[in-house]
N, C-alpha and C positions, 0 to 999 in steps of 0.2 A: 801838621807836624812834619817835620824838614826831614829825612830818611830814606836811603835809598835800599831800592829793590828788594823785597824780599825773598826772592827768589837765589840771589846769588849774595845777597848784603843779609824773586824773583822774584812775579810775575809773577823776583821779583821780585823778584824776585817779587823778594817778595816777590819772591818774589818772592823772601822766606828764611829767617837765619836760622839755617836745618842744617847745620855741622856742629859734631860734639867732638871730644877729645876722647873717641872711642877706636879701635881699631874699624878700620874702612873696607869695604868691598872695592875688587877691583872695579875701576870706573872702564864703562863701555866706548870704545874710540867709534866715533862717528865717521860712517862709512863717506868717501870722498862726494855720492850723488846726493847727500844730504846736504852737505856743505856746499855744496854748489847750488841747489834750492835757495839757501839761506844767503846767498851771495847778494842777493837784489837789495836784503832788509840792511845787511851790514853797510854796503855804500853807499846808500839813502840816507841812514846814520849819521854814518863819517860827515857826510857832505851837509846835514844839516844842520850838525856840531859847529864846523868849520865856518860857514855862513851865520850865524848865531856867535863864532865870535867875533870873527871879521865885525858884523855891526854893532858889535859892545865895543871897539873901540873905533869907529867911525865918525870923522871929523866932519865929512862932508853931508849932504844931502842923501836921505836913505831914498833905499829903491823905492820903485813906485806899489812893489807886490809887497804888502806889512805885514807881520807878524798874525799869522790866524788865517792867512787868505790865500793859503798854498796847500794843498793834497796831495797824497801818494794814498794807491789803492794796494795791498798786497793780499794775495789768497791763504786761506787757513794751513793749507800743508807748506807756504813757505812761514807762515806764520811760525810753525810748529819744528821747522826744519833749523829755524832761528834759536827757538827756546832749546832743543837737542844741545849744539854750538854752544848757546850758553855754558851749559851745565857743564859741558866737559871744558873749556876754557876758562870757566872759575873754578875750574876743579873740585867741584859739590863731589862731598862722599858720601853723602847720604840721602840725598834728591837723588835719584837714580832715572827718573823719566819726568815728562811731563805731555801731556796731551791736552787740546785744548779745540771744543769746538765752538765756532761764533756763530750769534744768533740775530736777530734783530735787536731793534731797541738796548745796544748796547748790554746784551746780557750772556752771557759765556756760561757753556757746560766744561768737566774737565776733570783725566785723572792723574792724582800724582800718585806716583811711583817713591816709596821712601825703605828705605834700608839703614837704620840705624847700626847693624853692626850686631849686636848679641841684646838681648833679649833688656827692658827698660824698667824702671819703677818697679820691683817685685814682680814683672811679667805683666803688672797693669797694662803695661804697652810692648803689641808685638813689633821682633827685631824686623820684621820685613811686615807691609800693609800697604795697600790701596787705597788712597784718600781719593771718593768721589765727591764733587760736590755743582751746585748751581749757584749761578749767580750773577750779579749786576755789576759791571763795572761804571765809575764813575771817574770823569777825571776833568780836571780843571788849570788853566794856568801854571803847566809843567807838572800837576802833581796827579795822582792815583791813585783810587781806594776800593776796594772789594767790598761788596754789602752782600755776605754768602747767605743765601738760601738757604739750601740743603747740600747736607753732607753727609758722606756715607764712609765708613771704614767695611771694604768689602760689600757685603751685604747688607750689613746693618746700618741703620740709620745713628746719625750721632747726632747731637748737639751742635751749633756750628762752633761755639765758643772750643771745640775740641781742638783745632787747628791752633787754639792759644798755646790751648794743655802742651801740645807737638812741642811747641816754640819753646814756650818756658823751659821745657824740659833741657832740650839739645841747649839753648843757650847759659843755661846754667853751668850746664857739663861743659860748656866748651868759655866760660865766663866773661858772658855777655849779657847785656842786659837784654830782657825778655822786651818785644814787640807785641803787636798785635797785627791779626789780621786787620783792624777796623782802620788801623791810621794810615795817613796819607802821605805814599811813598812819592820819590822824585820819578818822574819821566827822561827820558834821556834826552841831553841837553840840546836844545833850541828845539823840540818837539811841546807842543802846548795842550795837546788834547789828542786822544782815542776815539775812534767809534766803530761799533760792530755792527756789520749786515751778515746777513747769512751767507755764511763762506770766508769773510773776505773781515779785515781789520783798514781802518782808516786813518791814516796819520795825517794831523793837523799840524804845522808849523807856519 
């Protein structure tokens, strides 16, 4: 399915369409040593966009390095210093945090931080929670998808289809149609593929 991130559309955004048409807490400004972490991932971006499109319309003879056969290695904390930048540059008011740690074999732990603003569903869902959860990423041919494990709201263990409940909810309020965590978000463009080692995220282009 063709969609992007759910997170800010995170990660990712979906990485995650988590704004409703609710009053907003103030959003936290990301202190300038953060931004500067996250400087390495945002120029590796640009520049892999810009080369991705330069070869979309390229008449001549493509380079000899093809699509899939190029790396960049970046570490968890500028990983994380990235997803911060996010949040506040798409102006999510209700993703408040995100944290994320990588593992091997392409599988991430991670918590989000979510503030909906005043209290949801008859109190079913608190205005402020800690969404914990594990899990695999997958990603293929520019696209991405989460196969969550476990999830946890605080303490307690949830369902992972919970993170739907989240979505549908805020997207209704703010009326959108409801995603899921399961489908397959876009990557950012001329980037093909993800992979996690411990510590460190791997960008294929």
């Amino acid at each position: 399915m063709n969609r992007t991130n759910i997170l800010g559309t995170s990660v990712v955004a979906a990485t995650i369409a988590l704004m409703a048409a609710v009053a907003p807490a103030a959003a936290a400004q990301v202190p300038p040593e953060v931004r500067a972490k996250a400087a390495g991932i945002f120029a590796a971006l640009d520049r892999i966009e810009a080369e991705a499109a330069r070869a979309g319309g390229r008449t001549t003879a493509p380079p000899a390095a093809g699509p899939g056969s190029r790396r960049l290695v970046f570490t968890e904390a500028e990983l994380n210093a990235y997803a911060a930048c996010l949040l506040e540059d798409r102006g999510e008011r209700y993703v408040k945090s995100i944290e994320l740690k990588l593992l091997a074999g392409d599988r991430i732990e991670g918590r989000l931080g979510i503030d909906l603003g005043r209290p949801q569903a008859g109190g079913l869902m608190p205005q402020k929670q800690d969404l914990l959860f594990a899990a695999r990423v997958e990603s293929r041919d520019g696209m991405i998808r989460i196969d969550m494990d476990k999830l946890y709201v605080g303490t307690q263990a949830v369902p992972p289809d919970f993170v739907d409940a989240v979505i549908g909810v805020v997207s209704r309020l703010q009326g959108l149609e409801p995603t899921s965590i399961e489908d397959w978000y876009e990557l950012p463009p001329g980037v093909l593929r993800l992979e996690s080692q411990p510590g460190q995220v791997v960008v294929i282009y």
